[in-house]
C-alpha positions as CSV (number, residue, x, y, z in Angstrom):
1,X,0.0,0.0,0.0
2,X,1.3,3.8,-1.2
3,X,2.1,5.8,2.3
4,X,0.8,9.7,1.9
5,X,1.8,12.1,4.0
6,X,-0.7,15.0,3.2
7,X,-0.5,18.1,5.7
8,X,-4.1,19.8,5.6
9,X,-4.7,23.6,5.8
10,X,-7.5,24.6,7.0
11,X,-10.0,27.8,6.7
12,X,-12.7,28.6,9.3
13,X,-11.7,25.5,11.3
14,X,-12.3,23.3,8.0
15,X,-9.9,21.3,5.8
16,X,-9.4,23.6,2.8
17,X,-6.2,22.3,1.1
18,X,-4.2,19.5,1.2
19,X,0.0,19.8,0.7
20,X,1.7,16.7,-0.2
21,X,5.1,15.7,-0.9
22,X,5.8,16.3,-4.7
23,X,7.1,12.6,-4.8
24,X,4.0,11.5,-3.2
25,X,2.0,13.5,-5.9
26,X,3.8,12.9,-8.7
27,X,2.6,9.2,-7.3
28,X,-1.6,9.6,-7.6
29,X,-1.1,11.6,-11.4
30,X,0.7,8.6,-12.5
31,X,-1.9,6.6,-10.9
32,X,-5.1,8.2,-12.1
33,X,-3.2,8.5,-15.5
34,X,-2.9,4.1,-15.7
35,X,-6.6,4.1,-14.8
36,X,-7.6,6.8,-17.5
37,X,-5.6,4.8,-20.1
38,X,-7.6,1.3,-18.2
39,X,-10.8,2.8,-18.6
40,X,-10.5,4.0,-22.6
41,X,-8.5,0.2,-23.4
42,X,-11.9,-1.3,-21.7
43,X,-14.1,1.2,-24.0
44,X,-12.0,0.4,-27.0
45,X,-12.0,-3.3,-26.4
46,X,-15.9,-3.5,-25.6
47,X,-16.1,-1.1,-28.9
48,X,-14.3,-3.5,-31.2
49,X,-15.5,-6.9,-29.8
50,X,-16.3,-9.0,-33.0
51,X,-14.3,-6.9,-35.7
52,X,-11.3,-8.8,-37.1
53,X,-8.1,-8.2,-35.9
54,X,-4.8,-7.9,-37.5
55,X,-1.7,-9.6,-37.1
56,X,1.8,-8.5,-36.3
57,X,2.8,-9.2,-39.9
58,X,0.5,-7.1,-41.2
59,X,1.0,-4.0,-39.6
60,X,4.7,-4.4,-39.8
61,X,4.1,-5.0,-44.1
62,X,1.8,-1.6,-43.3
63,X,4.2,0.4,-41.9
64,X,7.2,-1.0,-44.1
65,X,9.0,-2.5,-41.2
66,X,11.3,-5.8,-42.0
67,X,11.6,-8.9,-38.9
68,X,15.3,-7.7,-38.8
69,X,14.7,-3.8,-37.9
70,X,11.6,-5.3,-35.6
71,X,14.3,-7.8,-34.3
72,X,16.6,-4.8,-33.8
73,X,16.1,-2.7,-30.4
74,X,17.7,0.6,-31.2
75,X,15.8,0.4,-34.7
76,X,13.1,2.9,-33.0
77,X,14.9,5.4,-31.6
């Protein structure tokens, strides 16, 4: 489980803010960001469920990429 350490500013004797450690920040966007990206490959899966796929070969004869620069891992950069 992710630790927080969250100091909370208040206003009229409520909790107005919350101050957190930029590491520990840093920690929930990257967190809410996977569960954004979760949520649209769920959408996107439910959306094409039936449609034919395509295989790796095809989108590498797409794209014009040969098994050797696929094979290669600096190919990319």
């Amino acid at each position: 489980m992710i630790q927080f350490h969250p100091e909370f500013l208040k206003k009229d004797g409520k909790n107005e803010f919350v101050v957190l450690p930029y590491e520990e920040f840093v920690t929930i966007q990257e967190l809410l960001e996977d569960a954004e990206n979760l949520l649209l490959l769920e959408q996107a899966r439910r959306e094409d469920r039936g449609k034919p796929g395509v295989s790796l070969e095809e989108v590498m004869k797409r794209f014009g990429i040969t098994p050797e620069e696929a094979a290669r891992p600096d190919s990319f950069d």
